[in-house]
MARMI-969866 format. One record per residue (C-alpha): x, y, z; residue number from 1; residue in three letters. Coordinates in steps of 0.02 Angstrom, whole numbers, plus 50000, padded with zeros to 5 digits. Layout:
<sites>
     c1     c2     c3  pos  code
      X      Y      Z  NUM   ala
...
</sites>
This chain:
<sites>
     c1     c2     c3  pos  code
  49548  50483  44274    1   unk
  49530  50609  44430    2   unk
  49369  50710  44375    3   unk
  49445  50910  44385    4   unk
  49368  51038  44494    5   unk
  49411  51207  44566    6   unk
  49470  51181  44731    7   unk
  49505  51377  44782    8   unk
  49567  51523  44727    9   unk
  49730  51605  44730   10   unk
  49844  51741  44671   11   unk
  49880  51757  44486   12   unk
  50077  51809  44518   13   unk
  50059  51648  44653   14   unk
  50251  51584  44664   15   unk
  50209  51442  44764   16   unk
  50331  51289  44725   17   unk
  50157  51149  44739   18   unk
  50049  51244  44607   19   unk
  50084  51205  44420   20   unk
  50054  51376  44351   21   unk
  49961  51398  44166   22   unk
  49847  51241  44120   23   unk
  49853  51368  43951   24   unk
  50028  51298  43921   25   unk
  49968  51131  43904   26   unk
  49833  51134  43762   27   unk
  49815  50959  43741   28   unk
  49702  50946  43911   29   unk
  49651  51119  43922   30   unk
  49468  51082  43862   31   unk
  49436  50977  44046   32   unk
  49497  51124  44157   33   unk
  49391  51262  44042   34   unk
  49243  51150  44063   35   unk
  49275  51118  44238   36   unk
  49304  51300  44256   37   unk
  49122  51345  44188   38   unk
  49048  51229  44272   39   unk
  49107  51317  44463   40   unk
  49066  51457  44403   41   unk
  48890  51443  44339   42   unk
  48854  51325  44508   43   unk
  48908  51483  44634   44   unk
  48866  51629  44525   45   unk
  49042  51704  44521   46   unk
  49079  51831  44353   47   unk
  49207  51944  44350   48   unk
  49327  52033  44221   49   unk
  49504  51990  44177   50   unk
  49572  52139  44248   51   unk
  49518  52061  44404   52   unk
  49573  51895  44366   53   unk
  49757  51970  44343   54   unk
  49766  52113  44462   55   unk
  49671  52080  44613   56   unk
  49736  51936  44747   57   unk
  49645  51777  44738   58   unk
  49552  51766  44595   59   unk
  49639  51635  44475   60   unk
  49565  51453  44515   61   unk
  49686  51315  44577   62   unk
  49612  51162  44502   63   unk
  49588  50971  44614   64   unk
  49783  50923  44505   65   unk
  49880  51056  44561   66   unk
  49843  51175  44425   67   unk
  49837  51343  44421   68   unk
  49757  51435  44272   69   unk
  49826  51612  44246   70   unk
  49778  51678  44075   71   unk
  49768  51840  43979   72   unk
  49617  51960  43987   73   unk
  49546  51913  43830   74   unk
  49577  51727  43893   75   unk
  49459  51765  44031   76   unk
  49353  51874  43949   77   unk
  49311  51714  43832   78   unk
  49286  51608  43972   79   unk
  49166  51722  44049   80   unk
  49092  51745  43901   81   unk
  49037  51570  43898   82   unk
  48972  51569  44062   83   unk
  48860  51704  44068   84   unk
  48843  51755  43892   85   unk
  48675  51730  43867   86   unk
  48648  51883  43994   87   unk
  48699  51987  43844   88   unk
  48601  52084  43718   89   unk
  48671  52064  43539   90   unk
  48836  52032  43577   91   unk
  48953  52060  43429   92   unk
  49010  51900  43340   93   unk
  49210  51880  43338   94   unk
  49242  52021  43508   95   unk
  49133  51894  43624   96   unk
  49276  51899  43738   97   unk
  49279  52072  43745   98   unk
  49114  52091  43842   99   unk
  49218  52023  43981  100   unk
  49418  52048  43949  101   unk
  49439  52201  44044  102   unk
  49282  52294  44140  103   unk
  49100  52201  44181  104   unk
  48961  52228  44030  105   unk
  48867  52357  44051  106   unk
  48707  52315  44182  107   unk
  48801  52175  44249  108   unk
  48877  52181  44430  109   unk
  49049  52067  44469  110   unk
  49028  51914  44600  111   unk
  49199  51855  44651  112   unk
  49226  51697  44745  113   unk
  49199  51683  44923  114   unk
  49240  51582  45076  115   unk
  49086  51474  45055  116   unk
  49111  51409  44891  117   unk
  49287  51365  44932  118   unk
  49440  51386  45035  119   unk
  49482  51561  44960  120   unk
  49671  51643  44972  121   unk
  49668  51858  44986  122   unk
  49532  51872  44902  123   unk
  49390  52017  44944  124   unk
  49196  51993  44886  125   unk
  49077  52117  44806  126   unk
  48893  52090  44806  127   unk
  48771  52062  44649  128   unk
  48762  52014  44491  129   unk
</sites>
């Protein structure tokens, strides 16, 4: 089985006729791409909110298959949540995904994707973290 990775990143609303949209859709595999997910992000540092992940170009990940995964804010917000959760004080059992769903934690600094971790489609990079 082809081990999954993020290849680059492209628009949520993408319409392009080669990328499969929403891995979400397909539950049965989902785990892979959410763990393959986490682990990109954790190697280049990259956090951001789901507003971002839905409203700015180039910031849902195509994955090495073909996939696209364009999910919800509080989707994300879980995701992120288990990337970089343990950069939060207390967080509040049951809302984890809140921390993340629609604006950066307090303290905390987005780092979107850029050219050098992969090929990268429209998307724009803000410093720190």
């Amino acid at each position: 089985m082809l081990k999954l990775s993020v290849v680059k990143w492209v628009d949520y609303y993408s319409d392009d006729p080669d990328i499969e949209d929403d891995v979400v859709e397909r539950l049965y595999s989902y785990e892979e791409y959410r763990q393959a997910l986490i682990a990109h992000l954790r190697k280049h540092m990259i956090c951001f909110a789901g507003f971002d992940h839905q409203r700015k170009g180039g910031f849902a990940p195509l994955f090495s298959d073909g996939t696209k995964l364009a999910t919800g804010f509080r989707h994300w917000g879980d995701i992120m949540f288990e990337a970089w959760g343990e950069r939060i004080d207390n967080p509040k059992k049951g809302v984890e995904y809140s921390y993340f769903a629609w604006n950066m934690p307090d303290g905390m600094k987005a780092k979107y994707p850029t050219a050098s971790h992969q090929q990268i489609v429209g998307a724009a990079n803000e410093s720190g973290f």
